[in-house]
C-alpha beads as a LAMMPS data file, in Angstrom:
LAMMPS data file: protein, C-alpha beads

285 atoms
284 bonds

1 atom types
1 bond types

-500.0 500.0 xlo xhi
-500.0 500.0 ylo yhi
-500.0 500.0 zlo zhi

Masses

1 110.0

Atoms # bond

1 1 1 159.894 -269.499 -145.311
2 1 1 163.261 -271.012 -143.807
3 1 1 163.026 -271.339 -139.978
4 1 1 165.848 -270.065 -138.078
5 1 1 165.820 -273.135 -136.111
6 1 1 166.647 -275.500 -139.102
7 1 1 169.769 -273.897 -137.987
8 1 1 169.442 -275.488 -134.426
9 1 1 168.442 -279.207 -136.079
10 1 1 171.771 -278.307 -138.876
11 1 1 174.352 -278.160 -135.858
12 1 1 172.673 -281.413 -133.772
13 1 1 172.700 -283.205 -137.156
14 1 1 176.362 -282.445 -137.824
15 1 1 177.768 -283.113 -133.806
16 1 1 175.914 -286.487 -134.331
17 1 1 177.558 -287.134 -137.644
18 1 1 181.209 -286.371 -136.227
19 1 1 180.342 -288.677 -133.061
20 1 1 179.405 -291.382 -135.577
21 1 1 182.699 -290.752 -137.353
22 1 1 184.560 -290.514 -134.776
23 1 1 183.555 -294.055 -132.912
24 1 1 184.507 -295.458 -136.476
25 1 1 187.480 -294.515 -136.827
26 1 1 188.443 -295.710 -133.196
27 1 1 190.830 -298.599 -132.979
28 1 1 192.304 -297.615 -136.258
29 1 1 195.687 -296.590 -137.058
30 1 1 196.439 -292.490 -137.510
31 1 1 198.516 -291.826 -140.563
32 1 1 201.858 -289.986 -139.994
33 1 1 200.892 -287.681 -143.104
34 1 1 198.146 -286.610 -141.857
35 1 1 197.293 -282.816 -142.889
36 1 1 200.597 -283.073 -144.693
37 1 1 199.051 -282.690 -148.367
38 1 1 199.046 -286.369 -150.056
39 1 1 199.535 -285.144 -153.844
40 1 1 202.378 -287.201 -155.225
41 1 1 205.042 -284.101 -157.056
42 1 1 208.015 -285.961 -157.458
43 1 1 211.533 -287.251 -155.940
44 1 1 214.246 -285.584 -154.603
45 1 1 217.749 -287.148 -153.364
46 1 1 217.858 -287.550 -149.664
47 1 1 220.024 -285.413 -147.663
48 1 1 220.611 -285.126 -143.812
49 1 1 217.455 -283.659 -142.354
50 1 1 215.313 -284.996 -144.380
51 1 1 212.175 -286.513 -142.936
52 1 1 212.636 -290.257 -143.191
53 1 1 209.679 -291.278 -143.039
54 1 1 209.138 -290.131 -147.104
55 1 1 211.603 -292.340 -147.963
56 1 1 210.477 -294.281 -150.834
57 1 1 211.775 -297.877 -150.040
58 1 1 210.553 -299.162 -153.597
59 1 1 212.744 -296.632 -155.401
60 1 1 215.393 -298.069 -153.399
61 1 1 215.585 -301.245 -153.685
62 1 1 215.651 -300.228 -157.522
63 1 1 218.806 -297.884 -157.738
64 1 1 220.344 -298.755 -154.226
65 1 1 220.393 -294.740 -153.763
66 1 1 217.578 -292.843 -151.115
67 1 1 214.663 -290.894 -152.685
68 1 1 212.977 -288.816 -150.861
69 1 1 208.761 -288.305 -152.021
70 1 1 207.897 -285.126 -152.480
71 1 1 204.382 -283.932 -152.294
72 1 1 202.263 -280.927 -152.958
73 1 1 199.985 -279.039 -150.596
74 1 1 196.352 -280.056 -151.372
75 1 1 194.044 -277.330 -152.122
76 1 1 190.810 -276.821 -150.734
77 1 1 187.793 -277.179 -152.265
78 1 1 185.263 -274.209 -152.670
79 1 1 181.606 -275.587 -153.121
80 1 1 179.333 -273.319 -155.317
81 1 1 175.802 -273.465 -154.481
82 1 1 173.288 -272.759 -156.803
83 1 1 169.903 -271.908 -156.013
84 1 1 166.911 -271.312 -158.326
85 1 1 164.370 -269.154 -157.071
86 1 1 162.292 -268.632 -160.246
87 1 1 158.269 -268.876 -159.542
88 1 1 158.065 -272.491 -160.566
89 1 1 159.903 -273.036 -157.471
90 1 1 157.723 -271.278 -154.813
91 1 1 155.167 -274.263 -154.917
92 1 1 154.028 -277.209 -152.551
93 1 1 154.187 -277.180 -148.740
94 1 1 157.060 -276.455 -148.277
95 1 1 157.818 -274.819 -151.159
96 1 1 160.696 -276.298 -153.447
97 1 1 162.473 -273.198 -152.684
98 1 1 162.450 -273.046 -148.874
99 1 1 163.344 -277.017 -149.142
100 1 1 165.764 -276.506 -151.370
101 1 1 167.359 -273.876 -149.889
102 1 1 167.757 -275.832 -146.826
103 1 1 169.726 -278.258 -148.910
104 1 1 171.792 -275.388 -149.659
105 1 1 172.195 -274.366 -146.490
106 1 1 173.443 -277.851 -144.876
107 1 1 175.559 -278.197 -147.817
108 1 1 177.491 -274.920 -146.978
109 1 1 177.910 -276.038 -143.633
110 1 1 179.349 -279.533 -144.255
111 1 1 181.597 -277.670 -146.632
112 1 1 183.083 -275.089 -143.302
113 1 1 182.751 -278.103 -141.336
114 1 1 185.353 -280.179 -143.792
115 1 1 187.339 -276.620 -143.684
116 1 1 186.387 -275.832 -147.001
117 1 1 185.096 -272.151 -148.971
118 1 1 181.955 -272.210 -150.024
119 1 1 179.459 -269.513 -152.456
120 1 1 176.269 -269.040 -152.096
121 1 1 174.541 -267.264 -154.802
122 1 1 170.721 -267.815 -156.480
123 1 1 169.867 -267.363 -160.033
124 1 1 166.206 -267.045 -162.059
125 1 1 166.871 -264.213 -164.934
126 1 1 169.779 -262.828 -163.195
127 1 1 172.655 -263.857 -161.004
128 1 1 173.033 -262.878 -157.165
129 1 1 175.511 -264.004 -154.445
130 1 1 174.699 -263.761 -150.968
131 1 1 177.432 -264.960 -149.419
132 1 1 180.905 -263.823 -149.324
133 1 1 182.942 -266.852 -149.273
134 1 1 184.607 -267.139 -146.571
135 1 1 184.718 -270.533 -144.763
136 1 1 182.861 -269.215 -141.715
137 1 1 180.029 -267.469 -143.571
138 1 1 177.105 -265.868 -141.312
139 1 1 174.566 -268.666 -142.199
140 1 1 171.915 -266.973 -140.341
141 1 1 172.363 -264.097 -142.363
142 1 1 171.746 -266.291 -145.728
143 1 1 168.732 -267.805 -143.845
144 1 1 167.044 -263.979 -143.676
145 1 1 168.178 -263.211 -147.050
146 1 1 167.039 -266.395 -148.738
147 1 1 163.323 -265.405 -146.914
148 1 1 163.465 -261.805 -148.203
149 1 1 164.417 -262.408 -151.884
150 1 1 161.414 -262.507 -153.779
151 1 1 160.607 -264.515 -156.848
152 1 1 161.326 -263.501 -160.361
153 1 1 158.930 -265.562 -162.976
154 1 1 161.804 -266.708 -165.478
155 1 1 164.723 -269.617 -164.825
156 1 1 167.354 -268.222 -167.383
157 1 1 169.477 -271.466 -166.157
158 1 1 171.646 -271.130 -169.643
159 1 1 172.742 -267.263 -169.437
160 1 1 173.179 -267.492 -165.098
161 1 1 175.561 -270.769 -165.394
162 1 1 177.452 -269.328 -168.130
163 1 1 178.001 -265.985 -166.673
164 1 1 179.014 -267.905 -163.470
165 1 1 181.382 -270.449 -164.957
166 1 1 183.175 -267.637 -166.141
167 1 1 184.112 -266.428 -162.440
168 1 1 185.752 -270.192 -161.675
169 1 1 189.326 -269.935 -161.210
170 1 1 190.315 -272.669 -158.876
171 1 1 189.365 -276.332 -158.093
172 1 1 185.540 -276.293 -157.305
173 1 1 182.099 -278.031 -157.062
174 1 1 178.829 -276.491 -158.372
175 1 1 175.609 -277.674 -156.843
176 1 1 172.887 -276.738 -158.794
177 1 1 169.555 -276.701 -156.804
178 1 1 167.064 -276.234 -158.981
179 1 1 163.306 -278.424 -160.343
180 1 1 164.641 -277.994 -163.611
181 1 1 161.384 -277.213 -165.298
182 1 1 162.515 -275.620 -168.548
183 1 1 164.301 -276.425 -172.048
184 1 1 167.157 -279.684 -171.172
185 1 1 169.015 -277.516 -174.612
186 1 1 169.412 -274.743 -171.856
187 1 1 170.522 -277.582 -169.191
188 1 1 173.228 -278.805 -171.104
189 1 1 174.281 -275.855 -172.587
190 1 1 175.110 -274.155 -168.999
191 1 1 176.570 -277.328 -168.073
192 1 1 179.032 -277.445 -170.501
193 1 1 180.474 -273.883 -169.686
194 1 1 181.100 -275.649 -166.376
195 1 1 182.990 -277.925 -167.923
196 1 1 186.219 -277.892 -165.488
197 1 1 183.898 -278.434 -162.246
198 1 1 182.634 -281.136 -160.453
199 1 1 179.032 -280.585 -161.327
200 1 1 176.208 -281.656 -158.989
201 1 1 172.632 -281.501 -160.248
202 1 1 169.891 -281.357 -157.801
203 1 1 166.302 -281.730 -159.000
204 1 1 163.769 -280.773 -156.536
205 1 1 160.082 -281.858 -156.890
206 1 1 157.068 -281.459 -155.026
207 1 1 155.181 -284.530 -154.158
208 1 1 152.224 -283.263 -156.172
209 1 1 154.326 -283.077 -159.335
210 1 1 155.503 -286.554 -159.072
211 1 1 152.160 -288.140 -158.264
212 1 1 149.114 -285.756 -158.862
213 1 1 146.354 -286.614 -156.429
214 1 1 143.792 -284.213 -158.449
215 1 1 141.744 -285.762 -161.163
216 1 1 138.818 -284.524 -162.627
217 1 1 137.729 -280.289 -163.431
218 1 1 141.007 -278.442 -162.415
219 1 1 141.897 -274.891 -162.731
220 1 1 145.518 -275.067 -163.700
221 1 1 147.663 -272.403 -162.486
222 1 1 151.217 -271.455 -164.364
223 1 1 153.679 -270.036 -161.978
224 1 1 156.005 -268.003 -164.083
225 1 1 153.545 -266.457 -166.373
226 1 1 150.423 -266.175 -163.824
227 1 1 148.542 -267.379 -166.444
228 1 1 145.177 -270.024 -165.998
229 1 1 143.773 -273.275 -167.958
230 1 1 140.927 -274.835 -166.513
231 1 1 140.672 -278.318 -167.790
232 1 1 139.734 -281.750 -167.138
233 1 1 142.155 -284.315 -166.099
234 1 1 141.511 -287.941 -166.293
235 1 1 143.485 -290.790 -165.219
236 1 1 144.823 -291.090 -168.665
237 1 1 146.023 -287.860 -168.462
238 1 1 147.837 -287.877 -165.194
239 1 1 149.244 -291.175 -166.806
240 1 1 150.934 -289.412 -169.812
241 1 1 151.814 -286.002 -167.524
242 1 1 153.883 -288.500 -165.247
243 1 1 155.461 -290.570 -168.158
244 1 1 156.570 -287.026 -169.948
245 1 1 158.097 -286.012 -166.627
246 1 1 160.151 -289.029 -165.969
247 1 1 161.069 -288.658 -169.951
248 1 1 162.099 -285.436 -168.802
249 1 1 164.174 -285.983 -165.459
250 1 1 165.766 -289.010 -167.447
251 1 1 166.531 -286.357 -170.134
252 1 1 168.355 -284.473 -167.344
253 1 1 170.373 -287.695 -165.490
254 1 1 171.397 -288.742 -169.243
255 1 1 172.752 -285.066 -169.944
256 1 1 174.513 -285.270 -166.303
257 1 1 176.141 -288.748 -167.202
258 1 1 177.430 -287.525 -170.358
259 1 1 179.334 -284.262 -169.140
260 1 1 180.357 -286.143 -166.088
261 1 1 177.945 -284.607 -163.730
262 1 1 176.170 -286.198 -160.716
263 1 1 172.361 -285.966 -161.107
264 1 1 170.243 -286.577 -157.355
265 1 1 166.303 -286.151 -157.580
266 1 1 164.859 -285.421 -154.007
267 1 1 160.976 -284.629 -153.024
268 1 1 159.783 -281.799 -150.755
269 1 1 158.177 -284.867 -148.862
270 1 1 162.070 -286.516 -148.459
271 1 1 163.735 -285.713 -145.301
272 1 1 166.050 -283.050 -145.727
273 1 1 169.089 -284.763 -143.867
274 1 1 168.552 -287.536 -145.553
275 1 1 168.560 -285.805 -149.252
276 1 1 171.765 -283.849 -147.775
277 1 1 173.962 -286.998 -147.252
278 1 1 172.781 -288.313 -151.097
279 1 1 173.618 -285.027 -152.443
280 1 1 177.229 -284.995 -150.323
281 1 1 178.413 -288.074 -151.022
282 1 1 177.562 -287.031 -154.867
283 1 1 180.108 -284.042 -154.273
284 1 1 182.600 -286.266 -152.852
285 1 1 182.203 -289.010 -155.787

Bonds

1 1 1 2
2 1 2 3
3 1 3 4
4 1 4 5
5 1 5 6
6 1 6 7
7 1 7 8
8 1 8 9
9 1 9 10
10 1 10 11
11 1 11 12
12 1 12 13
13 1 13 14
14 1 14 15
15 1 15 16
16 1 16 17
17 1 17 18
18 1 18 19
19 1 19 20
20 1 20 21
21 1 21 22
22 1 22 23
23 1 23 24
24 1 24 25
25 1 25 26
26 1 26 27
27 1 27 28
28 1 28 29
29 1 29 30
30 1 30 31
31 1 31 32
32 1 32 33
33 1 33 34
34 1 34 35
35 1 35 36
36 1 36 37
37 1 37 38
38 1 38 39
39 1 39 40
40 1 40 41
41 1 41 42
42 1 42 43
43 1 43 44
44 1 44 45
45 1 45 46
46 1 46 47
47 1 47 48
48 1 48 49
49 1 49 50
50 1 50 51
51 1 51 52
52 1 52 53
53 1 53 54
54 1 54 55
55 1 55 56
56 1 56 57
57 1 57 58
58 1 58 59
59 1 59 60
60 1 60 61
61 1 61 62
62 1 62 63
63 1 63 64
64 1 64 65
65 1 65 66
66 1 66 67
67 1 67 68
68 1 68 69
69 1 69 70
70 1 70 71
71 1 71 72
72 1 72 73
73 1 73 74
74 1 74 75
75 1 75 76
76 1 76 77
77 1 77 78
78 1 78 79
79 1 79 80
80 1 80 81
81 1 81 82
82 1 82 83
83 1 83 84
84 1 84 85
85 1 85 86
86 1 86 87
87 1 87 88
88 1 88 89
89 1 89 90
90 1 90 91
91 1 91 92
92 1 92 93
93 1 93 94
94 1 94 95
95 1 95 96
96 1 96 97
97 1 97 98
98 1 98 99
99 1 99 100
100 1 100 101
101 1 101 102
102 1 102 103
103 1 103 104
104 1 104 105
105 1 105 106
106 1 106 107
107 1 107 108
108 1 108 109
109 1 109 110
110 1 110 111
111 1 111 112
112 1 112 113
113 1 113 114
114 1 114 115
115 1 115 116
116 1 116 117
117 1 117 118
118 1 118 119
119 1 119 120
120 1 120 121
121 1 121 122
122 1 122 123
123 1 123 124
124 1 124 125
125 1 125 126
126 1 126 127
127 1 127 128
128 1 128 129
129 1 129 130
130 1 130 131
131 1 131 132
132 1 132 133
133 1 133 134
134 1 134 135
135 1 135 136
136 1 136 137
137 1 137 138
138 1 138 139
139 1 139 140
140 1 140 141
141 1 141 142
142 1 142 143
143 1 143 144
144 1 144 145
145 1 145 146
146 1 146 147
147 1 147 148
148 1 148 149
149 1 149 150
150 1 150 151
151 1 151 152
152 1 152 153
153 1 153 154
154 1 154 155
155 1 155 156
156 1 156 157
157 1 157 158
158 1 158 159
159 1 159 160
160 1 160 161
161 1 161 162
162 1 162 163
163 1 163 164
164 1 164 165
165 1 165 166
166 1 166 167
167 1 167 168
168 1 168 169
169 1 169 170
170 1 170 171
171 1 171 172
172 1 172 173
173 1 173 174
174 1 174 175
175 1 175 176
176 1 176 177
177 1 177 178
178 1 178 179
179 1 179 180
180 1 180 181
181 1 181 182
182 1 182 183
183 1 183 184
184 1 184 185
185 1 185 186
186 1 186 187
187 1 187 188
188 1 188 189
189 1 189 190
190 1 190 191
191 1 191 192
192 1 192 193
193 1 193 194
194 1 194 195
195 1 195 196
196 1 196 197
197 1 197 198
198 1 198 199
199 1 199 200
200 1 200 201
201 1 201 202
202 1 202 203
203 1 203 204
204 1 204 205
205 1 205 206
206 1 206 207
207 1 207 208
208 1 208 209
209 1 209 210
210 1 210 211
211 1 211 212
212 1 212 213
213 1 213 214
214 1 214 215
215 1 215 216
216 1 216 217
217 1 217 218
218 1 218 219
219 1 219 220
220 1 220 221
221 1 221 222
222 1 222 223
223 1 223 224
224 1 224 225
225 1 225 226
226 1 226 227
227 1 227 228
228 1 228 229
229 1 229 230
230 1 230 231
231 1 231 232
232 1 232 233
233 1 233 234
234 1 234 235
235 1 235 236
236 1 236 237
237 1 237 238
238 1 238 239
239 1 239 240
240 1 240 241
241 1 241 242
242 1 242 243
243 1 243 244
244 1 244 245
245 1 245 246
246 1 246 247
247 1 247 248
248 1 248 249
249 1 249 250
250 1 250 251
251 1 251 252
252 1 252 253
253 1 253 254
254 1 254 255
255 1 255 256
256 1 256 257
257 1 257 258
258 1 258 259
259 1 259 260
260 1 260 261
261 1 261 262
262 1 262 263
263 1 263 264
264 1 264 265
265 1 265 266
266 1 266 267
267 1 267 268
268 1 268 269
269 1 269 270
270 1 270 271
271 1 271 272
272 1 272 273
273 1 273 274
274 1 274 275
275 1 275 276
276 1 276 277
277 1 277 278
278 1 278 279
279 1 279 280
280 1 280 281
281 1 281 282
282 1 282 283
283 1 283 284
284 1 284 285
């Protein structure tokens, strides 16, 4: 479960980051465009009235003649946030859910906080949106829902990222929170049908999964199918269990780099503020 007072720790964490940018940027010099929109469109012949400052000087020492640069409004971005909440997810202490749906959570408020839209939706065998992007979405109304929603036993990560890529119809970012414990085929195919986004993939792991600290006669619990194995596990074992996982997670990062994604592992054990400026300055890449 998500407390309600990761909220609290959310809003100190951001009022320290803006006091931290803010003594940076002191002592420099303000731009004059500043919230003008800096996307080059083209020239235009100057004329009485015209702001002076756009003058480009290069153009005229050129021609001799005053061209005026134009520019287009900059859009803002809208962040999609992905969340799996399949039963391999509700495992560890916390679970990879609740952690990553904190990630999720301080994600969607750096996005209002950089006045930008934001979606919230999570996705095992079907697709759901919680939130209803606006950019001043009730976060702690996505906190209660997020606790609420129960599990669903299968990640259908292929069909839910192609269904969604189909809604995209501006310029966006998907973050896709998810431990990514199922076919990398499936990975790369829902990738691709997200082909004209800015693609973040965010692979939670539990502690436990990264560096078992059970050897010996384990019962062996699977967590979408409810099904049991007991068995013995050696050190040579846990040896070739942690080599096939980082085959696996390497898998993923190589499928990332080659559609021009951003891959970010983080543990449950990480601190959450910590994984949230890793996975933001991936967006912002």
């Amino acid at each position: 479960m998500i407390d309600i007072e990761f909220l609290d720790e959310l809003q100190n964490f951001q009022l320290a980051l803006d006091k931290h940018s803010e003594e940076r940027s002191q002592g420099e010099q303000s731009s004059s465009f500043t919230g003008q929109g800096m996307i080059f469109k083209d020239h235009k012949q100057y004329a009485p009235g015209d702001d002076i400052r756009k003058i480009d000087w290069k153009a005229y020492a050129r021609t001799k003649d005053y061209f005026v640069k134009r520019f287009e409004e900059e859009k803002n971005l809208t962040i999609h946030i992905l969340l799996d909440r399949s039963s391999s997810m509700d495992y560890g202490e916390p679970t990879k859910y609740d952690y990553g749906g904190k990630l999720g959570i301080a994600v969607a408020d750096m996005a209002m906080n950089t006045n930008d839209r934001f979606r919230f939706s999570v996705f095992s065998e079907t697709l759901t949106d919680i939130s209803s992007g606006r950019r001043n979405s009730n976060t702690p109304h996505i906190v209660e829902t997020l606790n609420e929603l129960r599990k669903t036993p299968e990640s259908m990560i292929e069909k839910c990222l192609t269904e969604y890529g189909s809604r995209i119809k501006n310029k966006s970012a998907v973050v896709i929170i998810s431990d990514f414990l199922t076919d990398t085929e499936e990975i790369e195919s829902g990738i691709e049908s997200l082909r004209d986004t800015d693609v973040v993939l965010v692979n939670v792991l539990d502690s436990e999964e990264l560096d078992p600290s059970f050897e010996g006669d384990t019962i062996l619990k699977d967590p979408e199918s409810e099904s049991k194995l007991r068995t013995y596990l050696s050190k040579r074992t846990k040896n070739q269990y942690q080599e096939e996982l980082k085959e696996h997670t390497s898998k993923i990062e190589e499928i990332a780099n080659k559609h021009g994604a951003r891959y970010v592992q983080v543990s449950t054990n990480d601190d959450v503020f910590e994984s949230l400026l890793e996975i933001w300055r991936a967006v912002n890449q």
